[in-house]
Structure formats: C-alpha cells, structure tokens
KEVEX-310567 format. One record per atom (N, C-alpha, C): residue in three letters; atom name; x, z, y. Coordinates in Angstrom, 3 decimals. Layout:
BEGIN
   rest   atom         px         pz         py
    ALA     CA          X          Z          Y
...
***
This chain:
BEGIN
   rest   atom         px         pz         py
    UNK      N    -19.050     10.333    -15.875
    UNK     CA    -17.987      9.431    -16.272
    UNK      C    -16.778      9.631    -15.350
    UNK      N    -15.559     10.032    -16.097
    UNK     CA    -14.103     10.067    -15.411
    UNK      C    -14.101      8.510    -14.347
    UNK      N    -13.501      9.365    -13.134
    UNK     CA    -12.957      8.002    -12.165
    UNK      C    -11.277      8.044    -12.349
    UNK      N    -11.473      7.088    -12.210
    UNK     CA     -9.938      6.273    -12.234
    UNK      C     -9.018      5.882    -11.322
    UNK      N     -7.890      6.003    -10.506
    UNK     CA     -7.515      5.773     -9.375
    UNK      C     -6.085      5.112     -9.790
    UNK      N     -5.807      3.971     -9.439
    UNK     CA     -4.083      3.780     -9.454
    UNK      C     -3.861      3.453     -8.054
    UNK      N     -2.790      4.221     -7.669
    UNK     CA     -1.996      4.375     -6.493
    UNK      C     -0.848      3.684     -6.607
    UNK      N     -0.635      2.836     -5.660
    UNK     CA      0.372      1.197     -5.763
    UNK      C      1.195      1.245     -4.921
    UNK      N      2.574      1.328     -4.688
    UNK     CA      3.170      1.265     -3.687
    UNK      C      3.290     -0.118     -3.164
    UNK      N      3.319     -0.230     -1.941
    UNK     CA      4.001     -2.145     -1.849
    UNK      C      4.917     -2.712     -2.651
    UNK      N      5.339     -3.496     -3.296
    UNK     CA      6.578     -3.867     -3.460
    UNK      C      7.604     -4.220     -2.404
    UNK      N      9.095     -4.411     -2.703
    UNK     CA     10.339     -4.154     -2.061
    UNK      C     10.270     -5.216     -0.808
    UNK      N     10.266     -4.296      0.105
    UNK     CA     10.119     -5.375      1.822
    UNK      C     11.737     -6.089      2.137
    UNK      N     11.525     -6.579      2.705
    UNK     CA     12.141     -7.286      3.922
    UNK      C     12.232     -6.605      5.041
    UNK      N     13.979     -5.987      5.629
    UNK     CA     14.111     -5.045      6.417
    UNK      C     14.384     -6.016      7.980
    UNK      N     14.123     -7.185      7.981
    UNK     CA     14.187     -7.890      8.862
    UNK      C     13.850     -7.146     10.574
    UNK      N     14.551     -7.335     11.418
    UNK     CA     14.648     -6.938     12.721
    UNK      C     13.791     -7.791     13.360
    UNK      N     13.652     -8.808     12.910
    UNK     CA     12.395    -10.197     13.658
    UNK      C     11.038     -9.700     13.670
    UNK      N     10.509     -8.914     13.151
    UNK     CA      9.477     -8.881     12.993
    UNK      C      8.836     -6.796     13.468
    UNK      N      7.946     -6.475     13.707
    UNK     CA      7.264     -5.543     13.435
    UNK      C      7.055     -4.614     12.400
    UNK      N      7.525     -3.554     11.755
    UNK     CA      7.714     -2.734     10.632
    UNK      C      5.846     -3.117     10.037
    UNK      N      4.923     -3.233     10.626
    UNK     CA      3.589     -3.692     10.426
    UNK      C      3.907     -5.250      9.561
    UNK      N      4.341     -5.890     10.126
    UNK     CA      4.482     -7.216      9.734
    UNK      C      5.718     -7.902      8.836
    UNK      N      6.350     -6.619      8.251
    UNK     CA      6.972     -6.693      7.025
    UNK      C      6.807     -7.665      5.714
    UNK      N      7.598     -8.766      5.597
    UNK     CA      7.204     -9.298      4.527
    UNK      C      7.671     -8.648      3.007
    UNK      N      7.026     -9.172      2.189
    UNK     CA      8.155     -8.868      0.906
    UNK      C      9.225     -9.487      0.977
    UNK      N     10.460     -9.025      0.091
    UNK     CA     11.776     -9.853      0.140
    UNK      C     11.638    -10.881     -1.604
    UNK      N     12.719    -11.146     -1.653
    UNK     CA     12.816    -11.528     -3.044
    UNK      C     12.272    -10.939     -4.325
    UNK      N     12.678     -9.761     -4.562
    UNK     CA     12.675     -8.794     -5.075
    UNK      C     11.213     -8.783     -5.524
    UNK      N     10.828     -8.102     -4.181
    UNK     CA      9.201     -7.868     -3.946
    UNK      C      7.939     -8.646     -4.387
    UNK      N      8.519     -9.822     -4.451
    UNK     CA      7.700    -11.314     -5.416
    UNK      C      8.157    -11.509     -6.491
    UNK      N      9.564    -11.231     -7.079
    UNK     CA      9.405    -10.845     -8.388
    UNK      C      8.776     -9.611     -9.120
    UNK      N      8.803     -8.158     -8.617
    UNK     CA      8.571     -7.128     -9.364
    UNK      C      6.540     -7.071     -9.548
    UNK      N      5.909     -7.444     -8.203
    UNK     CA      5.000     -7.662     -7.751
    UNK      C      4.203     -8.657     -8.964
    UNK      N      4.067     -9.545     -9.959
    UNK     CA      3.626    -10.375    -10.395
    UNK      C      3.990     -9.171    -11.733
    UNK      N      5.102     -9.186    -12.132
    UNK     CA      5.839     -7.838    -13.391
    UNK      C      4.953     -7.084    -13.644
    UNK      N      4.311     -6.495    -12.282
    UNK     CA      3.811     -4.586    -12.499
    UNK      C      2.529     -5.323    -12.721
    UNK      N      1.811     -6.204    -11.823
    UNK     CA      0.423     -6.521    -11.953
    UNK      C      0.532     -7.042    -13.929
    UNK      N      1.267     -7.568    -14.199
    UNK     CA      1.032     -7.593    -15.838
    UNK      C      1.238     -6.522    -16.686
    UNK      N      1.678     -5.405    -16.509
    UNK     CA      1.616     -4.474    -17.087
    UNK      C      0.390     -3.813    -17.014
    UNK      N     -0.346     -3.558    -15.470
    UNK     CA     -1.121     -3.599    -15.588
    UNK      C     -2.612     -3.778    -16.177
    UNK      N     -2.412     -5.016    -16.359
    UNK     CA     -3.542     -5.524    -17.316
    UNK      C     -3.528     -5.188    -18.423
    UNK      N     -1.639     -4.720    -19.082
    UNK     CA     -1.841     -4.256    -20.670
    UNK      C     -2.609     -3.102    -20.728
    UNK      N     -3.175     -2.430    -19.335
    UNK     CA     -3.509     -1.458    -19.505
    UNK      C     -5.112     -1.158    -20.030
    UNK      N     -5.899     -0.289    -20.407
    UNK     CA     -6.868     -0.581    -21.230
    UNK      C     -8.577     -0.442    -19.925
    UNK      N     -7.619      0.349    -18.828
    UNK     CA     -8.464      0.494    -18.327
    UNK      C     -8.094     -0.036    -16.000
    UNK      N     -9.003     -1.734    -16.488
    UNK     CA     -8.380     -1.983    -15.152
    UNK      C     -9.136     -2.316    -14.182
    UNK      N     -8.781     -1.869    -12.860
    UNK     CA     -9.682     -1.660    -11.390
    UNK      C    -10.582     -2.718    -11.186
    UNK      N    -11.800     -2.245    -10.815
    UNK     CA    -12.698     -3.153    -10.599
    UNK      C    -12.438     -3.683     -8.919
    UNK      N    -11.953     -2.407     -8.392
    UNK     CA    -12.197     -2.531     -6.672
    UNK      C    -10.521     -2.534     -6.168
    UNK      N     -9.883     -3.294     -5.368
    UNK     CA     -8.762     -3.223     -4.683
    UNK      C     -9.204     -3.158     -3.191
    UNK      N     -8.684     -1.826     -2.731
    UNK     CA     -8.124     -1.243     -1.338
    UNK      C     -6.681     -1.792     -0.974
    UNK      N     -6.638     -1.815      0.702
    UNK     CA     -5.350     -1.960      0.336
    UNK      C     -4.815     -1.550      2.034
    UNK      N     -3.755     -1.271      2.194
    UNK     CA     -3.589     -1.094      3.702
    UNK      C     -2.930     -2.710      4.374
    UNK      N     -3.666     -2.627      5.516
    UNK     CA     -3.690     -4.213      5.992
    UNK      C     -2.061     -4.277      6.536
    UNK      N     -1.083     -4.029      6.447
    UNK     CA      0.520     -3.962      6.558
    UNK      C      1.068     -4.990      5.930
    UNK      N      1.468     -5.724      6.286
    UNK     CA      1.240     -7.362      5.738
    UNK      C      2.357     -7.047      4.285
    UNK      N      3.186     -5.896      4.030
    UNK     CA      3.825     -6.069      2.751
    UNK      C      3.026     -5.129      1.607
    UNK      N      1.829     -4.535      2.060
    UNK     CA      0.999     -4.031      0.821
    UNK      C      0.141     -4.906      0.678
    UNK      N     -0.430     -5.580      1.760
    UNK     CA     -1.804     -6.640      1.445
    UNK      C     -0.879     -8.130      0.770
    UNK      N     -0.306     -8.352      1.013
    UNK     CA      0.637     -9.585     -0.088
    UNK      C      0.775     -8.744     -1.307
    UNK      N      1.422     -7.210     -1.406
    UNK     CA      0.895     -7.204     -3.038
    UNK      C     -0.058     -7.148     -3.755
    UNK      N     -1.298     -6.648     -2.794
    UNK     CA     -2.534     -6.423     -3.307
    UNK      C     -2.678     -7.914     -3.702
    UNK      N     -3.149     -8.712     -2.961
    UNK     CA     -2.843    -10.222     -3.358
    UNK      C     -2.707    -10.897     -4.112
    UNK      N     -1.541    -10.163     -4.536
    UNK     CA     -0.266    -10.791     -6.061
    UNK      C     -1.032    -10.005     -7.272
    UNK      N     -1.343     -8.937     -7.191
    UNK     CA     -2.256     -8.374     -8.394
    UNK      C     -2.944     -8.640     -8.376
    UNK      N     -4.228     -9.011     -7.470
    UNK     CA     -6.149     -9.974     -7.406
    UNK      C     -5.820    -11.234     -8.235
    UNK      N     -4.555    -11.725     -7.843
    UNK     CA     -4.596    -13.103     -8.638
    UNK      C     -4.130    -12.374     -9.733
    UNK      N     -3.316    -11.667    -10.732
    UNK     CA     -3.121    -11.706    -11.807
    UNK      C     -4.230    -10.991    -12.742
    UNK      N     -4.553     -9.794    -12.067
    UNK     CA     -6.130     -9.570    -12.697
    UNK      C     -7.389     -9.962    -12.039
    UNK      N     -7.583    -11.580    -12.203
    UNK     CA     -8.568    -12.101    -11.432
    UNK      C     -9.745    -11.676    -10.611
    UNK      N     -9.038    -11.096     -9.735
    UNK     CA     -9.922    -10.259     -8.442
    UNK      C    -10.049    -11.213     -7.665
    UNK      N    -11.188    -11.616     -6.804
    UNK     CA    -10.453    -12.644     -5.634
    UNK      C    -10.041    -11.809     -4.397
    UNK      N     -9.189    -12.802     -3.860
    UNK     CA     -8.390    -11.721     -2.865
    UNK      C     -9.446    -11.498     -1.749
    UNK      N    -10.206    -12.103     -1.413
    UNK     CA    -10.910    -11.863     -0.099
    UNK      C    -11.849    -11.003     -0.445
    UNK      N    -12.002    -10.225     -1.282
    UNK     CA    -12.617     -8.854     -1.599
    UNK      C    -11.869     -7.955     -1.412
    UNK      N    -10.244     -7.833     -1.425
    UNK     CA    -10.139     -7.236     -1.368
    UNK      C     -9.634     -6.169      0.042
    UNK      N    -10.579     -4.727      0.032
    UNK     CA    -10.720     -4.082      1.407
    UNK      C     -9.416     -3.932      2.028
    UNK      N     -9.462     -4.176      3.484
    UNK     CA     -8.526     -3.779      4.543
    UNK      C     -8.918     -2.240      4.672
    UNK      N     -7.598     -1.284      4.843
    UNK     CA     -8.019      0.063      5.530
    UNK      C     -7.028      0.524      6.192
    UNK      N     -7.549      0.281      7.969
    UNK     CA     -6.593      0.854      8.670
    UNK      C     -6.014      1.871      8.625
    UNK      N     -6.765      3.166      8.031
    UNK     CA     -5.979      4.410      7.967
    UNK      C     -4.540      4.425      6.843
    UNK      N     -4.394      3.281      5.846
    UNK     CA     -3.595      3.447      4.774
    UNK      C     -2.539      3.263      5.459
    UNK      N     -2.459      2.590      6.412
    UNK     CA     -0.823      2.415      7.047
    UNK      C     -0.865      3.034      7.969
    UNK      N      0.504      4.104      7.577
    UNK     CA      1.242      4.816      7.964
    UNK      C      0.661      6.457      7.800
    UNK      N     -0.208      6.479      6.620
    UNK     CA     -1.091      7.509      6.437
    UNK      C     -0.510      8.654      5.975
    UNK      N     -1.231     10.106      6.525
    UNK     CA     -0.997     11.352      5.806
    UNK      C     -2.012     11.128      3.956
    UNK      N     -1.511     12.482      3.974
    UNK     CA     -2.759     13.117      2.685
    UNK      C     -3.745     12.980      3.448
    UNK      N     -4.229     13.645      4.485
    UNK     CA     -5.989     13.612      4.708
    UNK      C     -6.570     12.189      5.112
    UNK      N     -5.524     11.097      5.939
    UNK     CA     -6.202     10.129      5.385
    UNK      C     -6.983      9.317      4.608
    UNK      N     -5.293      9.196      3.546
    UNK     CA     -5.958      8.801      1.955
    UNK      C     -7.013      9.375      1.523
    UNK      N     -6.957     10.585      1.273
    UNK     CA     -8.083     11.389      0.934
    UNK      C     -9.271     10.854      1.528
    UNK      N     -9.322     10.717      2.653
    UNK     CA    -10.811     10.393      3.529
    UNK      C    -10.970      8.556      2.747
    UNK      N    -10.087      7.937      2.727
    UNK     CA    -10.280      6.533      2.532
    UNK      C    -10.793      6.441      1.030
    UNK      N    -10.418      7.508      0.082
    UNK     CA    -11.113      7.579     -1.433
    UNK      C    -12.185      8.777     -1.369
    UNK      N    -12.611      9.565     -0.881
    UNK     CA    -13.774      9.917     -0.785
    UNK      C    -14.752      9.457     -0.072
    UNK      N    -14.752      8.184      0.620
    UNK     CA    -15.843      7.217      1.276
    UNK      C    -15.925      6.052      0.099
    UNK      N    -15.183      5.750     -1.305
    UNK     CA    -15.187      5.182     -2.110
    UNK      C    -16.632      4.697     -2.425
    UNK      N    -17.014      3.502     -2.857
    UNK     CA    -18.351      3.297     -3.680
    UNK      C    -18.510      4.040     -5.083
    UNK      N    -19.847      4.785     -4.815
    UNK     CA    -19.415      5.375     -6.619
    UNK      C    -19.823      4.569     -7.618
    UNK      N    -19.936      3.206     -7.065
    UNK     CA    -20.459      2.372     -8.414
    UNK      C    -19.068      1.583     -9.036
    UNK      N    -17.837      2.118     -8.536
    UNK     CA    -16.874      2.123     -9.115
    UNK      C    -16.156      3.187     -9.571
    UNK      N    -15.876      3.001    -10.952
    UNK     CA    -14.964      3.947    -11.768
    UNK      C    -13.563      3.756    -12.018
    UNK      N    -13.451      2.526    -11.367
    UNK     CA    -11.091      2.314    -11.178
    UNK      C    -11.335      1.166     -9.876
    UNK      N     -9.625      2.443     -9.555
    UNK     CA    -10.170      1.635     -8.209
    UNK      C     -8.703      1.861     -7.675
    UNK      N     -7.960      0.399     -7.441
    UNK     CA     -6.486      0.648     -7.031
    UNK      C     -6.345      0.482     -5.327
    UNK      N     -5.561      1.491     -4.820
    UNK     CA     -5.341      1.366     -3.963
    UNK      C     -3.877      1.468     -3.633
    UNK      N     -3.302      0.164     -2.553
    UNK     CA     -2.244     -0.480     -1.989
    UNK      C     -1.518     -0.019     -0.539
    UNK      N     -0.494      1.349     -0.623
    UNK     CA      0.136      1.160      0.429
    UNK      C      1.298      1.943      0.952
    UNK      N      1.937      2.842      1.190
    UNK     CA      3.024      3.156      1.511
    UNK      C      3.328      4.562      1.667
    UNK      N      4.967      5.047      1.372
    UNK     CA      5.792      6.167      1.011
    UNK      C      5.743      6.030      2.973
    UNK      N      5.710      7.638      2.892
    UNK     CA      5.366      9.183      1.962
    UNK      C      4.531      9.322      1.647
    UNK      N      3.420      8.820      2.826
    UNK     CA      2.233      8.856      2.161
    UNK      C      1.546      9.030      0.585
    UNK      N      1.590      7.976     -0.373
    UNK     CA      1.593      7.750     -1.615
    UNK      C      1.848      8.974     -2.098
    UNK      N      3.247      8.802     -2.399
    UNK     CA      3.800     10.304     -2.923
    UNK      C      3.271     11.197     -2.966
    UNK      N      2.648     11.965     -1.530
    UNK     CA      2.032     13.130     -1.105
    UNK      C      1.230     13.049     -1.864
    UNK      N      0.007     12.146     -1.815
    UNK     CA     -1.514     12.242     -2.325
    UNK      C     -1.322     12.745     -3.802
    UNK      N     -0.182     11.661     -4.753
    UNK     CA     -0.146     11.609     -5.827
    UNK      C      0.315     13.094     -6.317
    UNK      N      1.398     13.396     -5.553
    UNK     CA      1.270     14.888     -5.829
    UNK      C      0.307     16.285     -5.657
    UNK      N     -0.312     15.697     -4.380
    UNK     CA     -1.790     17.076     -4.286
    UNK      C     -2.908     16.634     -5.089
    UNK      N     -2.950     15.456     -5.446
    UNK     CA     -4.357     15.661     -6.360
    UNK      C     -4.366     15.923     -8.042
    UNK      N     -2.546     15.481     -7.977
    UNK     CA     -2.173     15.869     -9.432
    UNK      C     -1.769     17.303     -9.693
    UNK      N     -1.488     17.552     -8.598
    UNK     CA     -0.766     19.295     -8.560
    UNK      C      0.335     19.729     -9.854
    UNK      N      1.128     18.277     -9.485
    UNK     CA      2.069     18.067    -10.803
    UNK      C      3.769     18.384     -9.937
    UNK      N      3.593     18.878     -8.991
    UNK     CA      4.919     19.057     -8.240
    UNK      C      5.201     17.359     -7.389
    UNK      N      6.039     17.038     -6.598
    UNK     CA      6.153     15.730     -5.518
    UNK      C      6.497     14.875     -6.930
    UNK      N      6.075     13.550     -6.614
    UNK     CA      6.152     12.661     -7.789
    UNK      C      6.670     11.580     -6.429
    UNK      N      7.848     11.251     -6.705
    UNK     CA      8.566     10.122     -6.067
    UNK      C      8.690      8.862     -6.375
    UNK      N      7.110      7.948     -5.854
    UNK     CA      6.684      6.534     -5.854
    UNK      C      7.600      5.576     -5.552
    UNK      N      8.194      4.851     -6.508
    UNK     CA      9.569      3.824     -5.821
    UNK      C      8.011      2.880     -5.453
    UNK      N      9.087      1.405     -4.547
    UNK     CA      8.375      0.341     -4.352
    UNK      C      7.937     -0.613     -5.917
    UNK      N      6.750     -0.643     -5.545
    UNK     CA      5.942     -1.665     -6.781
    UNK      C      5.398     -0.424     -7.936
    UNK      N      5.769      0.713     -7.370
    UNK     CA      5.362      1.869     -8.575
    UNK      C      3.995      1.656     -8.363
    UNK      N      3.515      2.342    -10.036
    UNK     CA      2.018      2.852    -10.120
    UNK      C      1.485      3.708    -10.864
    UNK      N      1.354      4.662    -10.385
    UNK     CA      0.434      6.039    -10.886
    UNK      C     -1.007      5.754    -11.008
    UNK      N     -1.090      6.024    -12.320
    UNK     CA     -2.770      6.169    -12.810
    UNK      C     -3.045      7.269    -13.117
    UNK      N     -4.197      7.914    -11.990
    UNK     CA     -4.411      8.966    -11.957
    UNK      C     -5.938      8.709    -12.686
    UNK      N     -6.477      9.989    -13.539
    UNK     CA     -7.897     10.030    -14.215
    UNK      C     -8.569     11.590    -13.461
    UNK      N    -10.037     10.969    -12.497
    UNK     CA    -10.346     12.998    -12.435
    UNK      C    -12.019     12.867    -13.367
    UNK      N    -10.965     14.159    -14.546
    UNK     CA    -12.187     13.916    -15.173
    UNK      C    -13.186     15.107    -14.984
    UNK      N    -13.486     15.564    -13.981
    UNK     CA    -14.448     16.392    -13.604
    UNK      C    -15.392     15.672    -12.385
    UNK      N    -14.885     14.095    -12.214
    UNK     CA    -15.498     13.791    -10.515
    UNK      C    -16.213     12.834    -11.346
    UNK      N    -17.601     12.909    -11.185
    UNK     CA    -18.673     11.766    -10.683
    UNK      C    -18.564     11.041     -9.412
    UNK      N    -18.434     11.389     -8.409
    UNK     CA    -18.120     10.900     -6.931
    UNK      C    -16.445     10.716     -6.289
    UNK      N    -16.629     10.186     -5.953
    UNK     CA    -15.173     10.269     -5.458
    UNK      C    -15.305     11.187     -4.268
    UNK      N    -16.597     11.506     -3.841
    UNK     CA    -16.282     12.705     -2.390
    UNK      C    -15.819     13.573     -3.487
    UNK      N    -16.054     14.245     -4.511
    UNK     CA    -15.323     14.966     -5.217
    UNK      C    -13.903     15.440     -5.469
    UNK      N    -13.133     14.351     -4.884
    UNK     CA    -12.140     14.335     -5.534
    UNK      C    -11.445     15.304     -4.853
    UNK      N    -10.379     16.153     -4.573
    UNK     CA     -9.610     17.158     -4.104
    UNK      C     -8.286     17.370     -4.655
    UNK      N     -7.465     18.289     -3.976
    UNK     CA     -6.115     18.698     -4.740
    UNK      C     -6.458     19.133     -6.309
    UNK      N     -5.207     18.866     -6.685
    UNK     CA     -5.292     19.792     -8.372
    UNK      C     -6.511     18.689     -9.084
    UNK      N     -7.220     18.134     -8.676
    UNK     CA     -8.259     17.381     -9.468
    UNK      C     -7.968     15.947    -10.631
    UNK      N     -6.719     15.865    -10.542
    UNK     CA     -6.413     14.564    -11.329
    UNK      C     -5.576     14.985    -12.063
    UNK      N     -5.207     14.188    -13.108
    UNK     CA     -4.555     14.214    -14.404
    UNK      C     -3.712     12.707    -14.286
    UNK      N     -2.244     12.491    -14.450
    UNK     CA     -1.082     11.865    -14.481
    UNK      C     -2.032     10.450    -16.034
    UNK      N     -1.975     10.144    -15.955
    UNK     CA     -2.178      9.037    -17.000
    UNK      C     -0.893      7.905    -17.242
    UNK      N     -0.293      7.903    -16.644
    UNK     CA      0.749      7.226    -16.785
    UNK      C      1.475      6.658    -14.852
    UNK      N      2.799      6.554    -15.628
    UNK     CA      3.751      6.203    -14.145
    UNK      C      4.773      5.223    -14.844
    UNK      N      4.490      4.145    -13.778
    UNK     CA      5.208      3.070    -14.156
    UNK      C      5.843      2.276    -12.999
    UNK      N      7.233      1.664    -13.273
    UNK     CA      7.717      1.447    -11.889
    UNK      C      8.288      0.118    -12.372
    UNK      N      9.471     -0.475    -11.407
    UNK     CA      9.684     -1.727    -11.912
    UNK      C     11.078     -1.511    -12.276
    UNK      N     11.856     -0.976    -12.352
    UNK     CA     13.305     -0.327    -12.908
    UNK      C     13.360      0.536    -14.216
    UNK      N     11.766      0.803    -14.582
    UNK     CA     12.040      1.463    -15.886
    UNK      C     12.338      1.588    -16.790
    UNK      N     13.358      1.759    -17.178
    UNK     CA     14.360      1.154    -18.320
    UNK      C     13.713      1.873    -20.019
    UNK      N     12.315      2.349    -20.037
    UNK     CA     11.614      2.707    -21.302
    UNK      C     11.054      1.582    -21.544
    UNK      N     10.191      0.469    -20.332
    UNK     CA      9.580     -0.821    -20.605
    UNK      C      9.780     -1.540    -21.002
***
C-alpha cells in the first residue's frame, strides 16, 4: 500500500525582535491562512492519520490549528527536534523512523529545509514551499517509510494560501 506524506510549511510568522527566531509566533496572517489550508485539506480524499511537527513554536501552533480542524488531538501530536532548522538528511531520518502502521502522515516545519526534501524525493526540480504551503507527496513503491529515498515520490498536488486557481 502507497504511503502518503504532506509536507506543511508553518504558516506566516511574526518577525518580532522580542523573542527568539525558535519562539516565533504566528502573525495575523498566519491564523488566518492556517485554519484555510487545514480545510482544504480535509477536502482532500486522503487525510493524515499521524501529525509530526517541529517543536518551533510557529510550526507546532500550526500543527495545532490543523489537529483541531481534522480532529486530531493536539497532544498526539509528535515533537521532532531535528525538524527545526533541518537539512534533507534530517527530514529524511525523521520519516524513515516513521511508524509503518501509518499510511499519511503530515509533517510541520520550515524553508529550506521543506523545499529541499520536497524536491529530492520528488526529483521534480526545487519546488518553492511558501508559508502555510502543502505538498502531497504519494511513494508508490514504499511499504516502509525506511524506504523512502530521492526520486521516490510522486507530486499529488501543491497547494498554498495565495493560490489564485482555489
């Protein structure tokens, strides 16, 4: 059975000087688009059982904002230190330690990072993740998520919060 991955950027921070680039809140913006994408989401046919998320206080508030709209509860959903401020081999390591008794599985956290992954596992050329974007990636050759590798996924759809096709 194909696994399923959507890759989430945070939504739009708060560039505030008060605080720690870690301890970033969302801004305005970021609590509106954030509630938006998580409903599109759900129009979707096929939605995450498991939310990851990097503990960076403006991806774990969106992860958050999507648990409540596709009734996840939030305190399931995983902290992973490596997502903030992560390369590719991070991510990579944080979805090939995946449970395989999940087949969609969104994970929450931040450019360049994002970008990168979404582009080596799609091997679709750099795919440039705005904030609140989400790439649904399908690999339909992986039973496991240790499986998963460059070139191994297929684009299923990209959706952002400025998209003027929606």
């Amino acid at each position: 059975m194909a696994k399923h991955l959507f890759i989430i950027r945070h939504a739009k921070s708060d560039w505030t000087f008060r605080v720690s680039d870690f301890d970033r809140p969302l801004n305005e913006r970021g609590f509106k688009d954030a509630p938006k994408m998580a409903e599109r989401l759900v129009n979707n046919s096929y939605l995450p059982e498991f939310l990851v998320s990097s503990p960076a206080k403006r991806a774990l508030t969106t992860a958050q904002i999507f648990a409540e709209i596709l009734n996840y509860p939030s305190k399931k959903i995983a902290s992973e230190a490596p997502l903030y401020e992560a390369t590719i081999d991070d991510i990579l390591h944080v979805i090939n330690q995946l449970d395989d008794n999940y087949q969609r599985v969104a994970l929450f956290g931040h450019n360049p990072g994002l970008s990168e992954i979404v582009s080596y596992l799609s091997g679709d050329g750099y795919v440039d993740l705005p904030t609140c974007g989400i790439v649904h990636l399908q690999f339909d050759q992986a039973d496991q998520w240790q499986e998963i590798s460059g070139g191994t996924a297929r684009i299923l759809n990209f959706i952002y919060p400025r998209d003027r096709n929606l």
